[in-house]
C-alpha positions, -999 to 999 in steps of 0.1 A, spaced: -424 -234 -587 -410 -214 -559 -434 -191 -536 -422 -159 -551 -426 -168 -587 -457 -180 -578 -471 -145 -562 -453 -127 -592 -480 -125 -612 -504 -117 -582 -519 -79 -587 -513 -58 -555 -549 -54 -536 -557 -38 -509 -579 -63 -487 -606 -42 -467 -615 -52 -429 -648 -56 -438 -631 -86 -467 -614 -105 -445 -632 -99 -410 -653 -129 -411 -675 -145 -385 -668 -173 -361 -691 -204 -362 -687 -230 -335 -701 -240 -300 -717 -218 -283 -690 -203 -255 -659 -218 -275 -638 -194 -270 -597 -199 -274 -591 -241 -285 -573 -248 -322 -588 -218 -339 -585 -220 -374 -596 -198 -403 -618 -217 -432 -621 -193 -467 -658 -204 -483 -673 -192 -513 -709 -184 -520 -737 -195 -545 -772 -190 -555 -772 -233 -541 -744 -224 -512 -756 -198 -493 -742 -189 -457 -769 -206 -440 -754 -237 -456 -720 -227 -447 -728 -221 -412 -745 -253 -406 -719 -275 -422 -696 -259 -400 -714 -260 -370 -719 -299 -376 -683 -304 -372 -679 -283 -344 -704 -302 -322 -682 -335 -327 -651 -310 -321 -659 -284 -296 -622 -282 -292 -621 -262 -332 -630 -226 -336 -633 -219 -372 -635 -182 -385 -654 -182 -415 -644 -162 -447 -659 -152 -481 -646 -149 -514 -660 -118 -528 -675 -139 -558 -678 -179 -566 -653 -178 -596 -630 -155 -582 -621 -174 -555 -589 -189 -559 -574 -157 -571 -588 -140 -538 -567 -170 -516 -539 -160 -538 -544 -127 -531 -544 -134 -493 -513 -154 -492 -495 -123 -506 -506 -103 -476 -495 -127 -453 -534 -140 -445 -535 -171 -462 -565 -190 -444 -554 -225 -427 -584 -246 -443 -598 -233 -481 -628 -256 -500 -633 -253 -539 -594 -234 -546 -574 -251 -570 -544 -260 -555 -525 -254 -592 -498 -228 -578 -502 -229 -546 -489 -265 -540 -458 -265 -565 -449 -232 -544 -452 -252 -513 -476 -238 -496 -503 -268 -490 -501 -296 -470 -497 -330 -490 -525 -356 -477 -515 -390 -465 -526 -423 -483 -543 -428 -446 -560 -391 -449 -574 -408 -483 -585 -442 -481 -621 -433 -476 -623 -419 -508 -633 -436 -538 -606 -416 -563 -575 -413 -539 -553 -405 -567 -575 -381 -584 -558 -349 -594 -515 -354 -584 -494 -327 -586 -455 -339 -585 -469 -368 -573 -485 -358 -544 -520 -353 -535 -532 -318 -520 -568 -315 -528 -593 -338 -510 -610 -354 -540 -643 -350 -524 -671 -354 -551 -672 -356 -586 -693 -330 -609 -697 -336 -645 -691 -310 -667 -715 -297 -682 -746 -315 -692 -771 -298 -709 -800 -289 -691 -829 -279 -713 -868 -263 -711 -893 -296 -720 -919 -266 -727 -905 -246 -751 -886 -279 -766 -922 -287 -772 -933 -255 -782 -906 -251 -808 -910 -291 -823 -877 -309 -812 -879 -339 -807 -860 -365 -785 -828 -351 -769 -796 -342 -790 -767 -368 -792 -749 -356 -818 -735 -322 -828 -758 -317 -863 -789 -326 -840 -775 -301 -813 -777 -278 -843 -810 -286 -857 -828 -278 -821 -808 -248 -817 -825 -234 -855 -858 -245 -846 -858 -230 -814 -847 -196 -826 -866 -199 -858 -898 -200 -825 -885 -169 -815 -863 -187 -786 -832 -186 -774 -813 -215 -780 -787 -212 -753 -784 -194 -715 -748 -184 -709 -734 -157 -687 -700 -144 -672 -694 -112 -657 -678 -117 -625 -682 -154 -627 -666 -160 -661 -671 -199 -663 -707 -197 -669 -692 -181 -701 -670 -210 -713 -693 -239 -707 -700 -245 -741 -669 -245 -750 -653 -266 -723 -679 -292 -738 -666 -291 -769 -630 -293 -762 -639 -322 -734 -657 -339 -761 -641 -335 -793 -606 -335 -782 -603 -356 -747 -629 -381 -767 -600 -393 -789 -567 -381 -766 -574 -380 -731 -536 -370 -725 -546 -338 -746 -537 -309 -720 -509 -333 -710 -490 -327 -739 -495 -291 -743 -476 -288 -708 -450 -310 -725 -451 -283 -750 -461 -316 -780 -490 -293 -790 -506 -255 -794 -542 -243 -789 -532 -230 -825 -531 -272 -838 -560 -276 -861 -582 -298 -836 -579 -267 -810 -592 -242 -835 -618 -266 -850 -634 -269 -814 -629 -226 -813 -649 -226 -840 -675 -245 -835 -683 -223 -805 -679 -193 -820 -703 -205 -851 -730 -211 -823 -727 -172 -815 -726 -162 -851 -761 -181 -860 -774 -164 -831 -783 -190 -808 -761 -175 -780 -771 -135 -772 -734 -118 -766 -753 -96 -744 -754 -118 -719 -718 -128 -713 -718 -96 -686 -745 -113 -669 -734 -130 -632 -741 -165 -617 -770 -159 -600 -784 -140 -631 -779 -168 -655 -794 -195 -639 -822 -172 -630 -829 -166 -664 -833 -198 -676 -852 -209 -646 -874 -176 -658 -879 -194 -695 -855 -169 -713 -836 -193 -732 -842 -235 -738 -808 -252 -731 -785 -241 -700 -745 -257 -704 -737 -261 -666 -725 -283 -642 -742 -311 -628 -748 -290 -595 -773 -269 -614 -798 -298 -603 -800 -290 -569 -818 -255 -578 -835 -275 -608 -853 -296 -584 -856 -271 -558 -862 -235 -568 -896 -225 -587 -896 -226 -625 -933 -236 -645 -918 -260 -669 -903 -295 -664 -865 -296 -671 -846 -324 -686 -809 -330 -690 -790 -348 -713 -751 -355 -721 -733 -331 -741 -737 -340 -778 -706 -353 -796 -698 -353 -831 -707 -387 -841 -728 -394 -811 -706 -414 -791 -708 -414 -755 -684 -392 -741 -691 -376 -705 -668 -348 -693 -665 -350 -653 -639 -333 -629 -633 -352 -590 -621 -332 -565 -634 -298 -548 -625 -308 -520 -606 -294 -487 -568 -278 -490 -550 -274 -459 -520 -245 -456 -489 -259 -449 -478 -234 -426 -514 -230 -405 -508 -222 -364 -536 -247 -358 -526 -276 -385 -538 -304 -368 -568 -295 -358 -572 -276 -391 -564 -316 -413 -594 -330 -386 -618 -301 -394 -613 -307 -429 -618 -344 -434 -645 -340 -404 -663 -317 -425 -659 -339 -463 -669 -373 -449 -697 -368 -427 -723 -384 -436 -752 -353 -429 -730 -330 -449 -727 -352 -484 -762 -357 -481 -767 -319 -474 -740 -311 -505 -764 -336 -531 -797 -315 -516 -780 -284 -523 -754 -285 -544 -764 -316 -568 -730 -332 -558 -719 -365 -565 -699 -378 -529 -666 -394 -542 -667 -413 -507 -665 -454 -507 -702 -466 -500 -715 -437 -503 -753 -436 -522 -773 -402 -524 -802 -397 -502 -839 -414 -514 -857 -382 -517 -832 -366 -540 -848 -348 -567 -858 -359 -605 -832 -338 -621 -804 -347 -600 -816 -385 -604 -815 -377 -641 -782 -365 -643 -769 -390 -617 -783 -419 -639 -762 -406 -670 -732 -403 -650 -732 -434 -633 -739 -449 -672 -708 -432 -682 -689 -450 -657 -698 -483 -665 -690 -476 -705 -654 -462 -694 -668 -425 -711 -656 -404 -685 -630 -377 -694 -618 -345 -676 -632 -319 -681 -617 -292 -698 -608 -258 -680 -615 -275 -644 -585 -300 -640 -562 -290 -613 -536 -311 -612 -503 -318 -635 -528 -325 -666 -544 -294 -659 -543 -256 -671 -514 -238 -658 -521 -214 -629 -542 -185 -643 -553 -200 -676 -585 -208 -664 -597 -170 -664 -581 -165 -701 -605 -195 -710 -632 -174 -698 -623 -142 -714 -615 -160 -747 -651 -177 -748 -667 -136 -742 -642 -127 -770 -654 -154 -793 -691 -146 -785 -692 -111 -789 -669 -110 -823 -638 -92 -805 -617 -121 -819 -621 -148 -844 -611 -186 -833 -575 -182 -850 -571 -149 -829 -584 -168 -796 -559 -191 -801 -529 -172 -804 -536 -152 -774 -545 -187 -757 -506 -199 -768 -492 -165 -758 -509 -167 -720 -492 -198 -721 -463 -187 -722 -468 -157 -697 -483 -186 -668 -452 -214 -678 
């Protein structure tokens, strides 16, 4: 892919000061040294505080590196926001949490060195023409189910779901209590709208054909193939009982896992970093978390490695900004500040999460680490990155085709068209 196809389908933005400004974190005097700019992103579990800390951990061991810190206007948007700043000609030298899908093809990243990566536990994780351009930092599975023990209670389920018809049955009983069964949202963080759904197709499809999304970049198969509108449907059919509110697909981040920590709904689909707030943010009911249910019940457990640091191939400062970025993803303070606050699971060799973690994470850590040991991992649909992944953009038509099948706009057949004809648009 070269750089200007690659910016092609870009939309022309005006960047404001104020956007791109940013604020300088490091050692107190540090003026000139390897500056470098790092772009962050912000969540209810990363706030700046967080930010500024991890940073300023690195710059203590390296008061040679200046980093100027930058935002993405919102957590979801953010690797359309570093696309948007490479067009202008301010791509930032070190990015965290950006797929590199685009960007590295266009060759614009730097590639990382098999000695940049042998302190990570899945060096290979995520190649794209055979190189590797994302550190693959932690691993985050995709998405348990964390659910309300109180109003479980209340509403008389029993024992967690394992299996699609029992995912069903709690979902009735629940509304049938005057609950609702499911917290989604969307707005402008669309993935909390397609959780479900990237359970489903994680689940049902990678369960049996792990190479799935492989073979629709060989072209071999359609989201319009039976097994792709079977899983469409399902998700849809959750909306049309009524145990999703279509309402609340304009609802944010923040908003969403708010609500359910408010007791407006009984099951929240998210990623396993949705413990960290779990076990630290006040709620009066004891959560629990189990694995997304399959069809038959068998173990399948939908995880994505990586996250991690990209480096810009062309940064002034490129050196100092490859040091800053494995500085900042292996030490030791900073994975055990990323489990505390971000439920993370450190893809680092010898790495074990602190001792005073919380009972949700441990939870979810537990059925992760099970997963492992029964081979029951899979990727995790929508949030691959690499050459098995969804093209560059697809991600945000996932999103917006979940909203659609919520709120009725389209039907699963519909979805899927429009899913085959993005395709082609992003290929």
């Amino acid at each position: 892919m070269t750089r200007r196809k690659f910016l092609r389908g870009a939309a022309a933005t005006l960047l404001t000061t104020a956007a791109l400004a940013g604020c300088s974190v490091g050692p107190s005097g540090s003026g000139g040294g390897e500056a470098i700019t790092f772009l962050t992103f912000e969540t209810p579990n990363l706030t700046p505080a967080y930010w500024d800390a991890a940073i300023k951990r690195v710059t203590d061991k390296h008061p040679e590196i200046k980093v100027t810190k930058l935002v993405a206007p919102s957590a979801d948007g953010r690797t359309a926001y570093a696309k948007q700043l490479l067009q202008s000609g301010q791509f930032p030298d070190v990015l965290v949490g950006v797929s590199p899908a685009g960007f590295a093809e266009a060759g614009e990243l730097y590639a990382w060195q098999p000695d940049d990566l042998k302190d990570f536990q899945f060096p290979t994780a995520n190649p794209i023409q055979g190189k590797y351009f994302q550190l693959p930092a932690n691993t985050q599975t995709i998405p348990p189910i964390y659910y309300n023990k109180k109003l479980f209670q209340a509403a008389g389920v029993t024992g967690e779901p394992k299996t699609w018809d029992e995912l069903l049955a709690a979902a009735e009983k629940l509304k049938a209590a005057g609950t609702t069964p499911f917290v989604i949202g969307g707005g402008k963080d669309g993935f909390a709208s397609s959780m479900i759904l990237a359970g489903i197709v994680s689940t049902d499809l990678y369960g049996d054909r792990k190479d799935w999304l492989s073979k629709r970049r060989e072209d071999k198969v359609k989201f319009t193939d039976p097994e792709f509108v079977v899983a469409l449907e399902k998700f849809g059919n959750l909306a049309e009982r009524g145990y999703i509110d279509k309402n609340n697909v304009s609802r944010d981040y923040a908003a969403t896992e708010q609500a359910f920590l408010d007791g407006q709904g009984a099951m929240y689909p998210m990623g396993n970093w949705f413990a960290a707030s779990a076990d630290s943010k006040q709620h009066d009911f004891e959560i629990g978390v189990f694995n997304f249910p399959t069809q038959d019940g068998k173990l399948v457990v939908p995880a994505y490695t990586g996250g991690g640091m990209i480096v810009s191939a062309n940064a002034k400062n490129q050196s100092a900004a490859r040091k800053f970025a494995l500085a900042f993803q292996l030490d030791k303070e900073q994975l055990d500040q990323s489990v505390k606050a971000d439920g993370l699971f450190p893809a680092i060799k010898g790495y074990q999460p602190p001792a005073d973690t919380g009972p949700v994470f441990k939870a979810g850590y537990e059925l992760y680490q099970k997963a492992v040991q029964e081979n029951a991992v899979v990727n995790a649909f929508r949030w691959e990155t690499a050459d098995d992944g969804l093209l560059p953009g697809m991600a945000d038509k996932i999103d917006a085709a979940a909203q659609d099948l919520v709120t009725g706009r389209k039907n699963a057949a519909e979805v899927a068209t429009y899913l085959d004809a993005e395709w082609t648009k992003a290929s």
